[in-house]
C-alpha positions in Angstrom: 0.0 0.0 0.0 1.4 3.3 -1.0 1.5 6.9 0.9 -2.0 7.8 -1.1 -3.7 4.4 -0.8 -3.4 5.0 3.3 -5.8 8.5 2.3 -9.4 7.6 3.2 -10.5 11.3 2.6 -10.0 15.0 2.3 -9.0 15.7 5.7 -6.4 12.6 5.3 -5.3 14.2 1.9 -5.2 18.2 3.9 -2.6 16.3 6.5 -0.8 15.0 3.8 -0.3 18.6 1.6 0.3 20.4 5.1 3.2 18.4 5.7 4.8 18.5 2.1 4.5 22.2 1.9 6.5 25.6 3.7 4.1 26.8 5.7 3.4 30.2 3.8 2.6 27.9 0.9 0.4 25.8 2.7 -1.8 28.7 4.3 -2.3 30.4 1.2 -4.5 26.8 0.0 -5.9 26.4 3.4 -7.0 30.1 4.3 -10.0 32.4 3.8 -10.3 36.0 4.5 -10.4 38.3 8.3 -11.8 35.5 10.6 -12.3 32.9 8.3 -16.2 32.5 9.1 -17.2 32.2 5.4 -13.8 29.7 5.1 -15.7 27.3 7.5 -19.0 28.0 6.9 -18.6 27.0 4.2 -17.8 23.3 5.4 -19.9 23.2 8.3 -23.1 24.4 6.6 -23.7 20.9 4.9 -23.4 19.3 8.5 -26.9 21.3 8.9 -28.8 18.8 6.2 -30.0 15.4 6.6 -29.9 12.7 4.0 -33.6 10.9 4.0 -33.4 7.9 2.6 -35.8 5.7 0.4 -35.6 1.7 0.8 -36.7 -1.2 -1.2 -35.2 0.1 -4.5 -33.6 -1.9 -6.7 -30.0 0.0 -6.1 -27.9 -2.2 -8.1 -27.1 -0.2 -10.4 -26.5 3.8 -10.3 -26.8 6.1 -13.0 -24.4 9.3 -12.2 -23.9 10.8 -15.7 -24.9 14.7 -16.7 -24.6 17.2 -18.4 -22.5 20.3 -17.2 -21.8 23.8 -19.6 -23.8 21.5 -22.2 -20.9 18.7 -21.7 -21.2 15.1 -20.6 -19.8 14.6 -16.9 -19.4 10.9 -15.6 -20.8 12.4 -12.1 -22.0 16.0 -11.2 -18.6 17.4 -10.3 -16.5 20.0 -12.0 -12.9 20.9 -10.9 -13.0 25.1 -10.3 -10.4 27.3 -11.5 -7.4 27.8 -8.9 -4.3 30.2 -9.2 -1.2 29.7 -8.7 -1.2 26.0 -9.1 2.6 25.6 -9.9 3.2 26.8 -6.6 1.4 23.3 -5.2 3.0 20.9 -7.3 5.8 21.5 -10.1 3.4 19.0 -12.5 0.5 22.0 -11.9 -2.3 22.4 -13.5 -1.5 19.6 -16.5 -1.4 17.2 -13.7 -5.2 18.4 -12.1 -6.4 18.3 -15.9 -5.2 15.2 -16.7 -6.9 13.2 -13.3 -10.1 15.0 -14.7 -9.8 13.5 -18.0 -9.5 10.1 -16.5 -12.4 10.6 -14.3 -14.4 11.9 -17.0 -15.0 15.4 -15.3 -14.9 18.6 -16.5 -11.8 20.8 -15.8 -11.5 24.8 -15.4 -8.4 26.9 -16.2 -7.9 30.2 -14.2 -6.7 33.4 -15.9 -4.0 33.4 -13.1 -2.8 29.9 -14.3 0.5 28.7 -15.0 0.0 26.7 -17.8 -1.0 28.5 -21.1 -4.3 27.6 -21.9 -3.3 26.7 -25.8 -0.7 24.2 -23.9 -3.6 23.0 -21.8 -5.6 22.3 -24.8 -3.2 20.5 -26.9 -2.4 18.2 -24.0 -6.4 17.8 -22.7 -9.2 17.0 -24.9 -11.5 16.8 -22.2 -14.4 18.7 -21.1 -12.9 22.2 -20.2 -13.7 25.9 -19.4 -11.8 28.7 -19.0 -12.2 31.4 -16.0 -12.4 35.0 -17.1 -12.4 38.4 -16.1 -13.6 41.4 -17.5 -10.7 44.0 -17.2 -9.9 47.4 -17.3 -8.5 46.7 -20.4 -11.5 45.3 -22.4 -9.0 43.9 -25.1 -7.3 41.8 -22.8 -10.9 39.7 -21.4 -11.5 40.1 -26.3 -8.2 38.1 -26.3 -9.0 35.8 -23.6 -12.3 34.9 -25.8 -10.5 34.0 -29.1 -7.9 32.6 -27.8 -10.6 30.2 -25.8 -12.3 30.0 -28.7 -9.4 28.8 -31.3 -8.1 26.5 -28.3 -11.5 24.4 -28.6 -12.8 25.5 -25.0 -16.3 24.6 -24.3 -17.1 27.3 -22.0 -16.4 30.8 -19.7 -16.8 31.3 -16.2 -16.8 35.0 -15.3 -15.9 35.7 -11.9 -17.7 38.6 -10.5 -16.3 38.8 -6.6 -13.1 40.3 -6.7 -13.6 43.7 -7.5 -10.2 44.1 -4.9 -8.6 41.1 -3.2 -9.8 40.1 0.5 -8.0 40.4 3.3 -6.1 37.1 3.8 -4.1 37.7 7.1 -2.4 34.4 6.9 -0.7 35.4 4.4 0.2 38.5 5.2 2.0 36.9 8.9 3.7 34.1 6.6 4.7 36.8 4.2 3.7 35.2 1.2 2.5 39.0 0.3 3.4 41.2 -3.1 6.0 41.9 -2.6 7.2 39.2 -0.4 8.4 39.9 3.1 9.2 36.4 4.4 9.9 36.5 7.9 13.0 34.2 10.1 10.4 31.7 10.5 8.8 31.5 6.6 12.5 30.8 5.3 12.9 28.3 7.9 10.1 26.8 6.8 11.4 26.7 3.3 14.6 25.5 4.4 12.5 22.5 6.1 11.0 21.3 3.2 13.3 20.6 0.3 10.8 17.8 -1.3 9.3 21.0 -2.6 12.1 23.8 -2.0 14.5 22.4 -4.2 12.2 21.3 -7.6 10.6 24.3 -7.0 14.0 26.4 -7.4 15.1 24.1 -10.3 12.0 23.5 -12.2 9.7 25.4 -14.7 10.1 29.4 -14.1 7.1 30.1 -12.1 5.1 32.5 -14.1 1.2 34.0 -14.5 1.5 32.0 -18.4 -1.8 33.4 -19.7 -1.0 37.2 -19.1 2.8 37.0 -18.8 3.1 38.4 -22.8 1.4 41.6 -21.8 4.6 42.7 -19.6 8.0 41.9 -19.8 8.2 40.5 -16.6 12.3 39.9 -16.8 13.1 43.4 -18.1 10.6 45.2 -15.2 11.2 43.3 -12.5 9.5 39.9 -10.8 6.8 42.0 -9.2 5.4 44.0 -13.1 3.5 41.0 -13.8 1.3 40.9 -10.6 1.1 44.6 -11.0 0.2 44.8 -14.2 -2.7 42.3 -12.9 -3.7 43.9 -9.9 -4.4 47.2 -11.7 -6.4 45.5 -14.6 -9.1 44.9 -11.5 -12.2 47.0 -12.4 -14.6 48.1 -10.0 -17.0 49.4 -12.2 -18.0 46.2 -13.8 -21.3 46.0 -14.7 -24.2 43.9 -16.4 -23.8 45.5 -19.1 -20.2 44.1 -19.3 -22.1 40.6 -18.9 -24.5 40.8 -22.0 -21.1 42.0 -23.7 -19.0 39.0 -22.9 -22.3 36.7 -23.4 -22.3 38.7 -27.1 -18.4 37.4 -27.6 -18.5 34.4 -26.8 -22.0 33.1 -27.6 -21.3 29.7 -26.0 -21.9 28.4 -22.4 -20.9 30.8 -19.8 -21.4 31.0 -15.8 -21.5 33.4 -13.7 -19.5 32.8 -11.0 -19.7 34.4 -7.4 -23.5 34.6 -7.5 -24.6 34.2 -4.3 -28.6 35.4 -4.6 -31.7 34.8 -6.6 -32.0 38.3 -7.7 -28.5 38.4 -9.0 -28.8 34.7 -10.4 -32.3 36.0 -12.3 -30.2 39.2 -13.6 -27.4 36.7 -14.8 -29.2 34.5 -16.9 -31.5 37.6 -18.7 -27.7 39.0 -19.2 -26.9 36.1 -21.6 -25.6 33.4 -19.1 -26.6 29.9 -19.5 -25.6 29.2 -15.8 -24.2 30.6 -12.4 -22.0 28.9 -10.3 -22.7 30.0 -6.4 -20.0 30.9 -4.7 -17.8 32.7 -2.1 -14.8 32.8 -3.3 -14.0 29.8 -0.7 -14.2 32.0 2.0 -11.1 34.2 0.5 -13.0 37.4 -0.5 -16.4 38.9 1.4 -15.8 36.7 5.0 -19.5 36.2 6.8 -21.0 35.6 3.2 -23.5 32.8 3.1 -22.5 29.3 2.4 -23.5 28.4 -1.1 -25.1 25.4 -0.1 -27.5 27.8 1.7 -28.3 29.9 -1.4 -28.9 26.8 -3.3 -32.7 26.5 -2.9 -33.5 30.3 -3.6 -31.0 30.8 -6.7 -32.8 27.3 -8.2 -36.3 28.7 -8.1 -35.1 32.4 -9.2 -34.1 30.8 -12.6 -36.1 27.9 -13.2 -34.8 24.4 -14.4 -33.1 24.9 -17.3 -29.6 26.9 -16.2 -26.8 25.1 -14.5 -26.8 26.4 -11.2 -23.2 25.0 -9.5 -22.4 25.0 -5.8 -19.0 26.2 -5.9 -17.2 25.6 -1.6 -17.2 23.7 0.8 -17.4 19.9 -0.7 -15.1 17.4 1.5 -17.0 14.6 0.9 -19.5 12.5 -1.7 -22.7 13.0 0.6 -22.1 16.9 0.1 -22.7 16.4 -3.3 -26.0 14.4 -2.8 -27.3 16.9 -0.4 -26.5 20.0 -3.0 -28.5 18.2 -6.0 -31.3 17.7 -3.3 -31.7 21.2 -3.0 -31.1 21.8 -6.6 -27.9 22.0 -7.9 -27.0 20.7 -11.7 -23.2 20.0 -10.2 -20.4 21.1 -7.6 -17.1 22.3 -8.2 -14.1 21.5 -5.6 -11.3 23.7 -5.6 -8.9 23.5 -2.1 -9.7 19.2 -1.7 -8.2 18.7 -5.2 -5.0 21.0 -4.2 -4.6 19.0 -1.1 -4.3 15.9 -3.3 -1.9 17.7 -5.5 0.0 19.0 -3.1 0.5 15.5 -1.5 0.9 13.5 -4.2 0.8 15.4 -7.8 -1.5 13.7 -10.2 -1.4 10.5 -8.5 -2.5 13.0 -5.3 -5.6 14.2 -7.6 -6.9 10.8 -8.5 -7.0 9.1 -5.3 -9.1 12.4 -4.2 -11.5 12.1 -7.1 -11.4 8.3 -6.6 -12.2 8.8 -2.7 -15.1 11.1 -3.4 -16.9 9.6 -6.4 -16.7 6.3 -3.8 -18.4 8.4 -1.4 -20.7 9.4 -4.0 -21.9 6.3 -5.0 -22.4 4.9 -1.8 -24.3 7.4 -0.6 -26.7 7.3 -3.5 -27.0 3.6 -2.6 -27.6 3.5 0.9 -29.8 6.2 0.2 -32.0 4.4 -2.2 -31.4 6.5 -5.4 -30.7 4.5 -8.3 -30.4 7.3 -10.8 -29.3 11.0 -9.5 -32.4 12.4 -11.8 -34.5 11.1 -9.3 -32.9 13.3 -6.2 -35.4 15.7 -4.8 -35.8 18.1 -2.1 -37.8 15.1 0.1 -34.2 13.4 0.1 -32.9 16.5 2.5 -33.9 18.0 5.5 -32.7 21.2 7.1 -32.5 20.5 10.4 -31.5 24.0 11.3 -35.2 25.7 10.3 -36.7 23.0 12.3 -38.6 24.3 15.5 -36.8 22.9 18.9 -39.1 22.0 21.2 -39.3 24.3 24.6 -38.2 27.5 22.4 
């Protein structure tokens, strides 16, 4: 039995990435924003369901397949878009896309990648969307379209929550801040952990890939290319900016940081075909809602026909379960599948992936759901609106 076979979940996985990485790397996976409420509200929210289960069906067989951004999923999971992803595991985001591709789920590039989405194409075929922003610099998000389109994406997902970063104090006491000021104890750190020190000194020059040709990031300095970033933030977005990216691209597109029904109505009559709820994992607005909790609301704001994703918070197979009973087309996992990565590189992404379609499938069974079109709202109960007795 290897390192990974000895993994029997998430939080096995978490252990496992928390001792492979310097701390300042690790935190900046693991934390949210200020207090971190929304960071574990996000986990603790699905605690607040019950699973109800039906018995006496015929549960030999289980039918997980669906449709997600109009493509075929093996189960109703999507991998979200994460930065940085180099910084986890020197095999990055080829690595993540390639697990996908074997589990027959649908992968997401972020803008703040390190792989070049034309190199992530070439060496995918899978299912895959591409998150966007719509920046100061109009051209730029343009660009971002064609060069989508000509790579054979099958869809966008426009983030909409970071009109300025949040507040993430862990990494500002690790030092893993622009610019960096690594304290005694960060380099330590560092030192402490040459299984991912040293290939991360030797390897592939660390680099924002998609958005690196805009500066000349050797010439100006390592800091221009986060700057140039930082400044193409735009707080004046708008819808209007939506119906003009939906004009672009005229494909499937989510909106992604939804987090209520008015906004998830306003997204779709803007020319989205879907909205993926979401918090940002806790790393941008802390004491926002858990999307789990806004599930219920966005579903009957837009009817039945969008893909509405809950995006935070997933650490096992039952979460899933629980978010299709109250509505959701799919979830998306961001942090569990960096934990895997971090511990283990692609081998560390499909034993996750493994663990939690397991989980999946078992729940369905013991729950008495044979085919996951059949999950309803009568297979959930929120036992926090319940009455208790006495009050």
């Amino acid at each position: 039995m290897t390192r990974l076979d000895r993994a029997n979940n998430v939080a096995d996985l978490r252990l496992m990435a928390r001792g492979r990485l310097p701390r300042p790397i690790f935190d900046y996976i693991d934390g949210g924003a200020d207090d971190e409420i929304s960071l574990r509200r996000n986990v603790s929210a699905f605690a607040g369901y019950d699973l109800v289960p039906d018995v006496l069906n015929d549960v030999s067989e289980i039918r997980t397949e669906t449709r997600i951004f109009g493509q075929s999923s093996r189960w109703p999971l999507m991998l979200s878009p994460t930065g940085l992803t180099r910084m986890f595991h020197g095999q990055a985001e080829l690595a993540v896309a390639r697990a996908a591709a074997r589990h027959g789920l649908l992968y997401s590039l972020s803008t703040m990648g390190t792989t070049r989405l034309e190199d992530l194409a070439r060496a995918y075929a899978g299912p895959k969307v591409f998150q966007i922003y719509i920046f100061k610099d109009r051209g730029l998000t343009a660009e971002f379209v064609a060069r989508c389109r000509d790579a054979g994406f099958h869809g966008l997902a426009l983030t909409v929550d970071t009109p300025v970063a949040g507040n993430r104090e862990r990494d500002r006491v690790s030092g893993l801040s622009l610019p960096p000021t690594l304290t005694l104890r960060s380099l330590l750190s560092f030192a402490l952990h040459p299984g991912w020190s040293i290939p991360a000194l030797t390897g592939s020059r660390f680099d924002l890939a998609n958005v690196s040709h805009k500066v000349d990031a050797l010439a100006s300095g390592p800091m221009s290319l986060f700057d140039y970033i930082g400044g193409q933030f735009d707080r004046s977005v708008g819808w209007r900016d939506v119906e003009w990216l939906a004009r672009e691209w005229n494909g499937p597109l989510a909106i992604k940081g939804v987090m209520t029904p008015e906004d998830a109505r306003r997204s779709i009559a803007s020319g989205a075909t879907g909205v993926m709820i979401s918090n940002h994992g806790g790393r941008q607005l802390d004491s926002a809602p858990a999307p789990i909790d806004q599930i219920m609301a966005v579903r009957d704001a837009v009817g039945d026909a969008p893909d509405v994703i809950c995006d935070g918070g997933i650490r096992r197979g039952s979460d899933v379960v629980k978010a299709l009973a109250l509505g959701a087309t799919a979830c998306s996992i961001g942090r569990p599948y960096l934990y895997g990565l971090a511990a283990g590189g692609e081998r560390g992404v499909d034993r996750l992936l493994t663990l939690l379609k397991d989980e999946f499938v078992r729940t369905l069974t013991l729950a008495g759901i044979n085919d996951i079109a059949d999950v309803s709202r009568r297979h959930v109960r929120n036992r926090r609106s319940e009455r208790v007795p006495g009050r």
